[in-house]
C-alpha positions as CSV (number, residue, x, y, z in Angstrom):
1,X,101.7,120.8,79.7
2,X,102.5,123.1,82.9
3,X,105.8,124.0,84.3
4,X,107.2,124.0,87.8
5,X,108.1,126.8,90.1
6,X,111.9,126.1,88.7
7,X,110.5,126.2,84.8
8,X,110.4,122.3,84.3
9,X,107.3,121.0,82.3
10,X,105.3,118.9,84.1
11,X,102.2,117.1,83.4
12,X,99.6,114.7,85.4
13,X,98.5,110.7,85.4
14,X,96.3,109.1,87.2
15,X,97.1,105.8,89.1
16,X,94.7,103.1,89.6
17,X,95.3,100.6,92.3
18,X,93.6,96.9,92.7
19,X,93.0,94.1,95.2
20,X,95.9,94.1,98.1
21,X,97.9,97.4,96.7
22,X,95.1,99.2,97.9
23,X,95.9,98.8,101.2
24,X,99.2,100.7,100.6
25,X,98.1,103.3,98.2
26,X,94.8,105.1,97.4
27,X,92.3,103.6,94.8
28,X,93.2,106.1,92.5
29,X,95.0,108.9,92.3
30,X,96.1,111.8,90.1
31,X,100.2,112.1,90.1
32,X,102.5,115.3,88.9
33,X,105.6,114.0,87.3
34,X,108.4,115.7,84.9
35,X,108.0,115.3,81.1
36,X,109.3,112.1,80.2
37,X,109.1,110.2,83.1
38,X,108.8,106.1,83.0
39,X,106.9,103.7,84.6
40,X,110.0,102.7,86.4
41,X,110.5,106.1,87.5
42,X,106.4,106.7,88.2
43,X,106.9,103.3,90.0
44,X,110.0,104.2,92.3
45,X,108.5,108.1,93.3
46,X,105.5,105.6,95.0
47,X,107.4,103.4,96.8
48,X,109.3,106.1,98.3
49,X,106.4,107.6,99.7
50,X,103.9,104.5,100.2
51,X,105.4,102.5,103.0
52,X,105.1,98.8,102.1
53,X,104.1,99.4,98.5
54,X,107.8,98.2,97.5
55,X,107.5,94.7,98.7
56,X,104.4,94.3,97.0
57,X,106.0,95.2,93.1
58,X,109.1,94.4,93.7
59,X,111.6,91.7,94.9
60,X,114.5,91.7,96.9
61,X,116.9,92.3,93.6
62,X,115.3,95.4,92.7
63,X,113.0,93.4,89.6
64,X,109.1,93.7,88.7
65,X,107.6,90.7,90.5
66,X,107.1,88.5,87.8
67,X,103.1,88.5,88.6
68,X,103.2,92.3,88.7
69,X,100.4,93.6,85.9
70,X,100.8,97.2,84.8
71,X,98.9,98.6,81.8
72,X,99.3,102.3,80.3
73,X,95.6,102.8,78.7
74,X,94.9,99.5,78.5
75,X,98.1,97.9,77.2
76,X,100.3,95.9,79.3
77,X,103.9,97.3,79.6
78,X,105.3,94.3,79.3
79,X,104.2,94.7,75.2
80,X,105.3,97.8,75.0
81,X,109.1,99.1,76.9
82,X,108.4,97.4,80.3
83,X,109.9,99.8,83.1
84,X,111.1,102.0,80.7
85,X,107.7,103.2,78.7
86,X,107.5,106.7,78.9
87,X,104.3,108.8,80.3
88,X,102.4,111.3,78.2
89,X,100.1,113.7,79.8
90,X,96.7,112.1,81.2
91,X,97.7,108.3,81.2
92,X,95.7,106.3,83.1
93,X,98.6,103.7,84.5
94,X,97.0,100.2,86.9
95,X,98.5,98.0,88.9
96,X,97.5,95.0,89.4
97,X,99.2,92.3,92.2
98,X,99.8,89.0,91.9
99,X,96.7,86.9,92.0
100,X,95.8,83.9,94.5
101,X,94.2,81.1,93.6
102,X,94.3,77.8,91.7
């Protein structure tokens, strides 16, 4: 862990983006957040700085589109505390969009 110019601990994940997100954030990128940190939160500090990117994850009540895919190392959040699953230092954290088709 590392700590921020006011003492908090802070630590790094990386964010991978697919298919139309990309087109509102980087393929991948590494993020600082505070220790302890959620998805939700992690989710919320890229919407406020990725124009657009809200629309895509969420809808107009504030919820996860219900198409919405985002794994922590592999495992879908939705299996483990949704929003509220908590980051650990070097999580590699994907979202995917909705997917067309039929």
């Amino acid at each position: 862990m590392q700590e921020d110019e006011n003492g908090a601990e802070i630590m790094k994940v990386t964010v991978k983006t697919f298919a139309t997100l990309r087109q509102f954030i980087d393929k991948e990128s590494q993020v600082t957040i505070d220790t302890g940190t959620t998805v939700g939160e992690l989710l919320n500090m890229l919407t406020a700085t990725h124009p657009g990117l809200k629309n895509e994850l969420f809808d107009e009540t504030g919820e996860l589109h219900k198409y919405v895919n985002i794994l922590k190392n592999g495992r879908n959040i939705h299996f483990l505390d949704k929003l509220r699953t908590v980051l650990e230092e070097n999580d590699l954290i994907a979202i995917f969009p909705p997917s067309g088709g039929g």
